[in-house]
C-alpha positions in Angstrom: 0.0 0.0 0.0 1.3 3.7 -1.3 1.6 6.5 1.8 -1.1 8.8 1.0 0.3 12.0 0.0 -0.1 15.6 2.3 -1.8 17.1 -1.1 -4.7 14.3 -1.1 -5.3 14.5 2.6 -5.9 18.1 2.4 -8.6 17.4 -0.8 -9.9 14.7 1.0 -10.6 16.6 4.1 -12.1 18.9 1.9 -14.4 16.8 0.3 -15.5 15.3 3.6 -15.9 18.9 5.1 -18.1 19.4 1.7 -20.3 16.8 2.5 -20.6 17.7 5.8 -22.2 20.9 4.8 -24.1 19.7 2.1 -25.3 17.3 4.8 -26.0 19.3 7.6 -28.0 22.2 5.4 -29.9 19.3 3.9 -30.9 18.3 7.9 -31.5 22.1 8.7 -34.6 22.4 5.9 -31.7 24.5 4.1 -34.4 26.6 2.9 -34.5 30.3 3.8 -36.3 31.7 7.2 -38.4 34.1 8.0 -36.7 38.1 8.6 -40.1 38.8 10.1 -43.7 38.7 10.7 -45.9 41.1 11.6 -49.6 40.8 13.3 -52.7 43.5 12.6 -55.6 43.7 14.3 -57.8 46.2 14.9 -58.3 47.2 11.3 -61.0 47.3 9.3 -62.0 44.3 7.2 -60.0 41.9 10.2 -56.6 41.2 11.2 -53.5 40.4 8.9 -50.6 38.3 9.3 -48.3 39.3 7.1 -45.0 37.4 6.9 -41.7 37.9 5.1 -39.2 35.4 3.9 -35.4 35.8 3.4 -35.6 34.6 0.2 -38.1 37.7 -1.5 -41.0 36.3 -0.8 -43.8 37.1 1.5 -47.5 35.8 2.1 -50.5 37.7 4.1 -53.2 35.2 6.4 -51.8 32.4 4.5 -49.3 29.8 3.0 -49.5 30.7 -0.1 -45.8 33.2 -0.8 -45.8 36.4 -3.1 -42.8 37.9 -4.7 -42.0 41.1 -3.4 -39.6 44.0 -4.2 -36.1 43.3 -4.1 -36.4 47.3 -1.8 -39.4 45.9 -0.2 -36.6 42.9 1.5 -34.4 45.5 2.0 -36.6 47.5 3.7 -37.9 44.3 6.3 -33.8 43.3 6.4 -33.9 46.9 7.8 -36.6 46.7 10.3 -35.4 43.4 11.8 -31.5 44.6 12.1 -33.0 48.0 13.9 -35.8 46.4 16.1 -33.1 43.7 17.5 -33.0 45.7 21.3 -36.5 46.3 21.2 -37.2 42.8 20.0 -34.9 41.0 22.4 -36.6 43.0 25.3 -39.9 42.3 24.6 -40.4 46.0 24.4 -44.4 47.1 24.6 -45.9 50.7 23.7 -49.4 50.9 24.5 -51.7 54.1 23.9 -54.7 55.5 25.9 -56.8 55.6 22.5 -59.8 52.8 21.9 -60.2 51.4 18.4 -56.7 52.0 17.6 -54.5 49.4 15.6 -52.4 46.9 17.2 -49.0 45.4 15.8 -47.1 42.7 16.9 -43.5 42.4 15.6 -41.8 39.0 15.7 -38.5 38.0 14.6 -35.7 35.7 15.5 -34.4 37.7 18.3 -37.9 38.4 20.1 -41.0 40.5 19.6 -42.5 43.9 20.2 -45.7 45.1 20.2 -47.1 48.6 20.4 -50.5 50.1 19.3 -51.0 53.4 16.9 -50.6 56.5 18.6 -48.6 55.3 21.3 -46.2 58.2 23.2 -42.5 57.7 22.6 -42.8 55.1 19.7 -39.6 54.3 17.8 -39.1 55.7 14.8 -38.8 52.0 13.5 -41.6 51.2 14.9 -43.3 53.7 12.5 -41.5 52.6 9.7 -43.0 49.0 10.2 -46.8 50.6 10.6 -46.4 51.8 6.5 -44.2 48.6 5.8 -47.4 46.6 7.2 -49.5 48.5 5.3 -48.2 48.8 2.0 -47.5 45.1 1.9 -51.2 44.3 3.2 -52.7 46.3 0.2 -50.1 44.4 -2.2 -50.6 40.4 -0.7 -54.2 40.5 1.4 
């Protein structure tokens, strides 16, 4: 039997540590996750669940998954890399005012919830109001 050379060791190893990966993302689903998903109720014609996928997609009160904007991912990548404290908190900002809406923001680091008119809101927080509803009047 021939020594195996250093230079085939090191492809070897490579090709193993390949498979590994292939392996393990294969295990993991190796599809993409969810950035976010955000909950509205209180408004008129009933509550929306809107949820968006890494991969430019995202669906409303349903499986069923929608293209979106390649701006439109950017914009929730935005949202969930800005909420992360708030998110990780649990942060909550209620308001005094009846018949307002209510969001509920949910990513992998936590959630947040506030209601419309709520003193001291985060400016992100705002930003994910119109996010919800421009993406509500596209998918719902």
């Amino acid at each position: 039997m021939r020594p195996v050379s250093t230079e085939h060791r090191y492809r070897l190893s490579g090709l193993v540590a390949g498979a590994i990966s292939v392996f393990l993302l294969a295990a993991c689903g190796g599809g993409s996750g969810d950035l976010l998903a955000i909950e509205v109720t209180g408004a008129p014609g009933g509550g929306q669940r809107i949820t968006v996928a890494s991969d430019g997609r995202a669906r409303c009160n349903g499986p069923d998954l929608k293209q979106i904007s390649s701006e439109q991912v950017i914009d929730a990548r935005e949202i969930e890399r800005e909420v992360y404290g708030l998110a990780r908190d649990g942060e909550s900002f209620e308001a005094d005012a009846r018949g307002s809406r209510r969001y509920s923001l949910r990513t992998d680091d936590g959630s947040v919830r506030w209601a419309e008119g709520a003193s001291g809101l985060p400016k992100v927080l705002a930003r994910t109001q119109l996010f919800a509803l421009q993406l509500g009047r596209r998918l719902c």
